[in-house]
N, C-alpha and C positions, 0 to 999 in steps of 0.2 A: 625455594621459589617464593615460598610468602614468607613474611615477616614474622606474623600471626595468623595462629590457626582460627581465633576467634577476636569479634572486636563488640565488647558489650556497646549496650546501649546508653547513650549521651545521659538518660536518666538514671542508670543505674551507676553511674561516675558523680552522678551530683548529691553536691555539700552544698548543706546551707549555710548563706553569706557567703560564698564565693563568690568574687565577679573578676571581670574582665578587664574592667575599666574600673577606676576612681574617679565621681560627678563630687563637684563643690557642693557644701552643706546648703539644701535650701534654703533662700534668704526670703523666700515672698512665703504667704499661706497657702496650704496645699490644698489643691486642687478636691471640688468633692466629686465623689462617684456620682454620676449623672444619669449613668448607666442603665435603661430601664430592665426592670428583672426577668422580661423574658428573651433578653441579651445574652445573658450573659449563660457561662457553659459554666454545668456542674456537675461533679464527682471529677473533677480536674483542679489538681493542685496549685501548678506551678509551672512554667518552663524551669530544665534542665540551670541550674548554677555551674557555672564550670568557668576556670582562667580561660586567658584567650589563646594561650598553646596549647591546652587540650581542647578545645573547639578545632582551632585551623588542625591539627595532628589526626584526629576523629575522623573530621572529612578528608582529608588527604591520602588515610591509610582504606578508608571505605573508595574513597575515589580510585585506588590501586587494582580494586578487584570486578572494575567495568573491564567491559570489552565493547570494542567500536571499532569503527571500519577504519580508524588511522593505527591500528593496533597492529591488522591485521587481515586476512580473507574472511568475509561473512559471511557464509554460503546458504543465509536463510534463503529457499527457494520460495518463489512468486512473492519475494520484497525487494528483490535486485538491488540490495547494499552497495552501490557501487561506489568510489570515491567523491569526494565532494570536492571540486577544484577551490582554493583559494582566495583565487580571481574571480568566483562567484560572490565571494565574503565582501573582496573589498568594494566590488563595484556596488552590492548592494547596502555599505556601509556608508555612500558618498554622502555628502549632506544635502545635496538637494532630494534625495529619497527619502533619508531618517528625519529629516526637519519636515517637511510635508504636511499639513495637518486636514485628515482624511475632509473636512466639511469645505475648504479653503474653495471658492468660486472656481470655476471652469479655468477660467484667463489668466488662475493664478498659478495653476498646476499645468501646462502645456508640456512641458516634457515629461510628467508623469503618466499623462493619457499618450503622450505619443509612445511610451515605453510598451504600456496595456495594448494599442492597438497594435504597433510590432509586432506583438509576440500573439496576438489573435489569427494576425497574416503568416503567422509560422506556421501556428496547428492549424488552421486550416490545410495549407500546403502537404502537411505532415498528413493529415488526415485523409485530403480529398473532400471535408465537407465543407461548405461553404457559413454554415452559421457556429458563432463561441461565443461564451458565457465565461468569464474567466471567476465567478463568483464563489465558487463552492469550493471547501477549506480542505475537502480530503475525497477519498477514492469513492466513499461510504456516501460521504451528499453530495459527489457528482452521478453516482447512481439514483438515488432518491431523485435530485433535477432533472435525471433523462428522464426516468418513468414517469415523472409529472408532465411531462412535455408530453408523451405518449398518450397518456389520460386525458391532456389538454385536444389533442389535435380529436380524437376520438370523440370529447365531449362537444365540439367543435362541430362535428358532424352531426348531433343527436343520438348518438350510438354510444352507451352504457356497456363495453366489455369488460367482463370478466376474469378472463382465463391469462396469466402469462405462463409459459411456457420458459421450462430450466434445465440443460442439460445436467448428469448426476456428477457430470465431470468437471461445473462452473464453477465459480467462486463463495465460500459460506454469507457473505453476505447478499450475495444475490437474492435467494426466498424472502430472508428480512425484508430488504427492500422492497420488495413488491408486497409482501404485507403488508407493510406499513404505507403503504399509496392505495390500499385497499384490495385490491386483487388475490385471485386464488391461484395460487400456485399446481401447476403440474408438471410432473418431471419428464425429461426425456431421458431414451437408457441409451448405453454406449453400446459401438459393438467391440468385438475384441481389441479391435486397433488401437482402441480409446478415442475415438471422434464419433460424433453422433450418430443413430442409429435412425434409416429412414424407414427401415422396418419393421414389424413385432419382433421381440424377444423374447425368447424363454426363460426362464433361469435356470440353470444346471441341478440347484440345490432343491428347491423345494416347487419345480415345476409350473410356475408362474410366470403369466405372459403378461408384458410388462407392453405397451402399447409405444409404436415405435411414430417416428414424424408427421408418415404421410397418415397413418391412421388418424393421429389426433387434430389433424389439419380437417381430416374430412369431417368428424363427426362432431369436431367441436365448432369449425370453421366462422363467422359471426362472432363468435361468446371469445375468440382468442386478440388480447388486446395488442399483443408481442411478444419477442423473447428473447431472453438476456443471456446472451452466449458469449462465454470466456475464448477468448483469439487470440496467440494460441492459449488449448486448456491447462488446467493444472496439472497435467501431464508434460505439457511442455513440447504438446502435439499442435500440426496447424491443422485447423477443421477443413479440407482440401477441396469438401462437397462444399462450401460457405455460400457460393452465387446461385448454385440450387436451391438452396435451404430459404438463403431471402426472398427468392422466385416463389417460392412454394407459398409461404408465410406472405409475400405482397397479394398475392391471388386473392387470399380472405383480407387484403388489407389490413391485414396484421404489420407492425413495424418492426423491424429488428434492432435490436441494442446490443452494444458490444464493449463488454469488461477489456479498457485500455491496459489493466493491468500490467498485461505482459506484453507492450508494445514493446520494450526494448528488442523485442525481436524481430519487429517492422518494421522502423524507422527506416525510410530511404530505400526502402524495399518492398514494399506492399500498403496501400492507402486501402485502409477497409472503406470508405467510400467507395472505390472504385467495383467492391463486390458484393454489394446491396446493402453495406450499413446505412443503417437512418437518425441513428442518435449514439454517441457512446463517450466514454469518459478518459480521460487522460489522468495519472496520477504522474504529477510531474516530479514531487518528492524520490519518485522512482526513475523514470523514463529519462528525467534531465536532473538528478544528481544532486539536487536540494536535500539539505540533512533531515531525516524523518528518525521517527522512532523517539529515542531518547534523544536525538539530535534537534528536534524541532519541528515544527507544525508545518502541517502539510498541502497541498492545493490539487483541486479535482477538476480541474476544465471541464467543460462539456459542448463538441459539437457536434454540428445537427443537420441535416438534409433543408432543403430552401423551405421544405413544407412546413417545417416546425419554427423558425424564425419568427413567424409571430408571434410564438410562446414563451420563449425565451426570457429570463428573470430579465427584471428593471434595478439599476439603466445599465441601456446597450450603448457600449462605445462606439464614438463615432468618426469620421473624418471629412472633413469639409475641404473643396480644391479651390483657390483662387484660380481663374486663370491668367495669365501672365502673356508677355509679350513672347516673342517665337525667339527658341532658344535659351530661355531665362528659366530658373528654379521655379517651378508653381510652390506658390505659399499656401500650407496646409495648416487649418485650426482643426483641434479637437474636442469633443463635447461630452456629455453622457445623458443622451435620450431616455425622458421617463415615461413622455406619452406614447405607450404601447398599451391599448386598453383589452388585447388578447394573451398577454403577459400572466405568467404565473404566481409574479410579485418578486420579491426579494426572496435568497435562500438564504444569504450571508449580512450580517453588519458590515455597512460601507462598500470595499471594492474587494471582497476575499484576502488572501493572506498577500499583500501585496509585496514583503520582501522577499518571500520563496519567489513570486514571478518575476522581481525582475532577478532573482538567480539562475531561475530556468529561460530566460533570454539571453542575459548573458551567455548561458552552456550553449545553446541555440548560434549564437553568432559566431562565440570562441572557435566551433567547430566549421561550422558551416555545415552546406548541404553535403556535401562531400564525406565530411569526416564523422556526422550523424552516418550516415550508411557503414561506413568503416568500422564506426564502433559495435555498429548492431552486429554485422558478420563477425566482427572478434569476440561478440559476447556469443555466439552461434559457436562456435568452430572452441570457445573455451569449455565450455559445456559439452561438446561431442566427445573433447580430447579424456574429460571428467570418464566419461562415460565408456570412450574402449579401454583406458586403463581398468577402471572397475567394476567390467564387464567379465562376470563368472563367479569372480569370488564374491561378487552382489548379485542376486537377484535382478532380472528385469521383467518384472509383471507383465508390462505390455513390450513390444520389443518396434512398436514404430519410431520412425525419425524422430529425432530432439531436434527442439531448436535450441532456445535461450536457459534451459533446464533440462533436467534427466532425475526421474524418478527411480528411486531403487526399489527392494521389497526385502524383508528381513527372512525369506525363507527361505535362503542358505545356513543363513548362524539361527533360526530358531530349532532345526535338528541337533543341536548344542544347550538347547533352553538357556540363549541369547536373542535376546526382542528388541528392536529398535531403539526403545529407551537405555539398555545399555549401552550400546553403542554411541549414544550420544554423551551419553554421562563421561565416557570412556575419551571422549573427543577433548572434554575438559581439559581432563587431567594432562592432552599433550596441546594445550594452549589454544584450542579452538573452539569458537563458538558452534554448539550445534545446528544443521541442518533443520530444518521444517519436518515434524515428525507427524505421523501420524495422519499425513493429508497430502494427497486427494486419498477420500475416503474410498473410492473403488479400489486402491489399491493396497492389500494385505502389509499391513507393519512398515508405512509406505516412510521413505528419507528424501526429501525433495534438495537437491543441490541446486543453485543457479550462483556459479562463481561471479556471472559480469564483465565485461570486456577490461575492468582494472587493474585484472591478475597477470602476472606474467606465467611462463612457463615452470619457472622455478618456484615461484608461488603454488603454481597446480601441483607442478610433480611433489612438494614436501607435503600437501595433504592427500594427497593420493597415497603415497607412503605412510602415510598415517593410517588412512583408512585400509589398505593392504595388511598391517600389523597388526589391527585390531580385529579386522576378518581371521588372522594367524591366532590369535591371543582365544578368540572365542571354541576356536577346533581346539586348544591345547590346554588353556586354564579358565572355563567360562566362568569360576567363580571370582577372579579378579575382575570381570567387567559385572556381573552382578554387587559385585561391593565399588565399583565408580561412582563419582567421581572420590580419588581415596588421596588425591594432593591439593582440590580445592579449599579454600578457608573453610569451607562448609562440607558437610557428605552429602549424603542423599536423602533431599527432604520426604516429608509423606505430603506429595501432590495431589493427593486425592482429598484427604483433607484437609489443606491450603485451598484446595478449590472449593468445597462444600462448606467449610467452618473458617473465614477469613478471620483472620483478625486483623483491624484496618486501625486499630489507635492505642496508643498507651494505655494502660491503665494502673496503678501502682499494687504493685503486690503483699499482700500483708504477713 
């Protein structure tokens, strides 16, 4: 399967005087170091001397042991790996996109804003709110931009809240974010279902009443600034109480925000506008099939209820209507508005990651309204299919509806002292990328799958049988999945300290 079991490092292959190339003997005087000295890097040698066949061979045999979604099924759950169409590539490789040059006057770039405002007119649609922000580069600072909008409207009124509000079932960056926007965080608990709890809770374990919705609605009520609730959660459940819960929370004039995350289970089916969202983010890298990850940089939209529109980072896109005689095309100019003097300011340089969005217009158009809904239901219905096949011989912690995901729990194969990270290790070795481990944290040794509406049947069924055999392997030989991955170039690293003791650079060994 592999070529090699191991491939040293480009540094540890280098000879000195090796090159690559042959340059003519300098004919002018050399250049002096100019370099001020606290430029320049020390206890660092040299770059790597190597021909230029063992450079391109290096990377070619390293480039062998990626894995990517044209490989194969990604099944990282709440990243929705889904295919990245082509026709995204080339429309956004045209040249009137990549020639662009972001500071170029208004009148020069008209179908560039007419691109941005399209596709503003989609998530809006998509969403049911009426205000976008196409600025913010990823999931992480379109979360940051809603809770500043939050903060904005709040401070707006002369009221200093405090408190947001997180269910335990959201997304890990959620707390961040509202730290970092200043806010105290407090959690809300699930009930069994896995969706929120409007209750108090006990804990089973050590007798702890854990304060449920309405409680801390009452007693906090005023000091609650809002609350950033994953839809569905990482559970891969839809919060069903949702237009309650913004009722509840609008009462104290609290706002709600909603982790788009796992929109690809809405699209064309449910506008969280329509059930009391007030501000939330789209990750379109996800949602609309733009390459993320190792594949490329990402984009976080953010819209917002009519109330927040004045807060909204600068400049806001705009569109201007000629009118025209009866029956003629109205001629539209576009702009980008900076006097908004209730503005948050800018989150992003320039206009956000501009070739990801006109890739997620393009997926937007490619499809239509139609075929966005169609996709979401096949990314719903590929997920369920995941999930009665591997239903028994996996664990299901919580046992409510999936939509766009299905979380499992490794307490079938831990009566075998097999734990989730075998299992993934184990996944390697039959050509698949692991699953989401270890999260959502409510749930025990948790394996989060979300196949994506790109997989076919045949695609599901052979990892399903995958996952089937390794459920078999852990009742019959668990110490083969404790020594996984055993046909990777690599075995199995010590993660724990790769994680506490990085080592992030060369250094030469003596």
């Amino acid at each position: 399967m592999f070529l090699r079991q191991r491939e040293p490092l480009s540094f540890d292959r280098s000879v000195p005087g090796k090159r690559g190339m042959d340059l003519p003997k300098l004919d002018v005087p050399a250049a002096k170091d100019t370099r001020p000295a606290h430029l320049k890097r020390s206890g660092f040698d040299a770059l790597p001397e190597l021909s230029e066949v063992e450079v391109i061979r290096h990377f070619t045999r390293l480039s062998k042991w990626n894995y990517g979604v044209d490989d194969g099924m990604y099944p990282l759950g709440s990243c929705t790996m889904k295919h990245n169409p082509r026709l995204n590539e080339k429309v956004a490789g045209l040249r009137g996109f990549t020639d662009s040059h972001p500071m170029a006057p208004d009148a020069f770039v008209q179908g560039n804003l007419g691109m941005l405002f399209t596709l503003q007119e989609w998530l809006k649609e998509i969403t049911g709110l009426p205000g976008v922000t196409l600025q913010p580069s990823a999931g992480a600072a379109g979360e940051l931009t809603g809770v500043m909008l939050i903060r904005a409207y709040h401070l707006s009124k002369g009221a200093k809240r405090r408190v947001i509000l997180i269910p335990d079932s959201g997304h890990g960056t959620n707390p961040a974010t509202a730290a970092m926007a200043g806010y105290e965080v407090v959690e809300l608990p699930s009930m069994p279902d896995g969706t929120i709890s409007f209750d108090d809770v006990t804990d089973p374990v050590n007798g702890k009443v854990r304060k449920g919705l309405k409680t801390l609605v009452s007693e906090l009520g005023s000091e609650i600034a809002g609350a950033m609730i994953t839809n569905p959660n990482t559970i891969g459940v839809f919060e069903y109480r949702f237009k309650e819960i913004s009722d509840l929370l609008h009462s104290v004039d609290a706002l709600v925000y909603m982790d788009g995350a796992n929109m690809n289970a809405l699209v064309g089916v449910a506008r969280p506008g329509d059930f009391g969202v007030d501000v939330m983010h789209l990750n379109l890298h996800k949602t609309m099939s733009t390459p993320h990850g190792g594949g490329g940089p990402g984009a976080g939209p953010v819209c917002c209820a009519e109330k927040l529109i004045p807060f909204l980072p600068v400049p806001v896109i705009l569109r201007d209507t000629e009118k025209v005689g009866e029956g003629e095309v109205p001629r539209h100019t576009y702009r980008m508005e900076w006097n908004r003097p209730q503005s948050i300011g800018k989150v992003h340089s320039f206009y956000g990651n501009f070739g990801i969005l006109v890739r997620a217009l393009t997926y937007c158009l490619s499809h239509g309204g139609d075929g966005l809904k169609t996709a979401t239901l096949r990314a719903i219905v590929n997920a369920n299919y995941i999930r009665t096949r591997l239903k028994g011989s996996y664990a299901l912690h919580i046992d409510s509806p999936s939509l766009h995901e299905v979380v499992f729990s490794d307490t079938n194969q831990a009566k075998h002292d097999v734990h989730t990270l075998d299992i993934a290790k184990r996944l390697i070795d039959h050509g698949y990328h692991p699953p989401t481990i270890y999260f959502p944290l409510i749930v025990p040794g948790a394996l989060m799958i979300e196949p994506t509406e790109s997989e076919d049947k045949g695609e599901l069924d052979a990892f399903c049988d995958t996952m089937l055999q390794i459920a078999k392997e852990a009742e019959e030989n668990p110490d083969l999945l404790h020594q996984a991955p055993v046909l990777a170039p690599l075995r199995r690293m010590d993660e724990t300290t790769a994680a506490r003791k990085p080592i992030l650079r060369w250094t030469k060994q003596l």
